[in-house]
N, C-alpha and C positions, 0 to 999 in steps of 0.2 A: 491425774488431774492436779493442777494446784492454785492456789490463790491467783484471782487477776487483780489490778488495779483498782478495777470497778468493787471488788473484793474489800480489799482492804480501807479504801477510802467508805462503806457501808460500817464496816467492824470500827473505823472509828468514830463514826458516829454513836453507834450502837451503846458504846462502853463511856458514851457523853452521860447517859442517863442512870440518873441513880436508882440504885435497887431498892433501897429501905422504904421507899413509898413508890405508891403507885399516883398518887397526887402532883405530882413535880413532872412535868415535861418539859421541852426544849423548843425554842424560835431559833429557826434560821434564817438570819436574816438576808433581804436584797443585796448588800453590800459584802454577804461573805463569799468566798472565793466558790467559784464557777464550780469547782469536784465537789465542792463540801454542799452545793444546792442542789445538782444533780444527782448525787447520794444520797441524799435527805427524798427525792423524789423517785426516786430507784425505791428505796423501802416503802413510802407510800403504796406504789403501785405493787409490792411483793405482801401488802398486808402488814406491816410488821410494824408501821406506823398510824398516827388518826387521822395526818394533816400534812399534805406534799411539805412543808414547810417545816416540820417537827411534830408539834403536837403532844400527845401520848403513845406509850406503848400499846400494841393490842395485844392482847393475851397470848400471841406467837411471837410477837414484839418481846415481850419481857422471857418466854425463854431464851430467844436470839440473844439479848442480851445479857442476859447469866452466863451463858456460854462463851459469848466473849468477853468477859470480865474472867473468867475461868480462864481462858487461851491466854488471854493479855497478862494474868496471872503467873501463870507457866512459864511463859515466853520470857519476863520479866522478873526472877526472883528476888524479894527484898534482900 
């Protein structure tokens, strides 16, 4: 198995959102690119977001993205 598209265009959203609060979440707006609204709408429907559009994390939401701040981490050493 490895990453799809669909994949990694979710992971970047994902690592959009800051960890230090749970108070701060993300608008995607109409105007942003077609993968970046359908990725945003992909996590909705997997639970992981509050609002097809961004929203909040939900509590499956905020591990996903630890994890991928973790990978993006990795992947990316300072």
């Amino acid at each position: 198995m490895q990453f799809t598209q669909d994949n990694l265009e979710e992971l970047n959203i994902l690592v959009r959102y800051k960890l230090t609060t749970t108070l701060e979440g993300i608008k995607v707006h109409t105007t942003a690119a077609p993968t970046t609204i359908e990725a945003t709408r992909r996590l909705f429907n997997k639970g992981l977001v509050t609002l097809e559009d961004g929203g909040y994390l939900t509590a499956l939401g905020l591990e996903a993205a630890e994890r991928a701040h973790v990978l993006l981490g990795l992947m990316n050493p300072a």
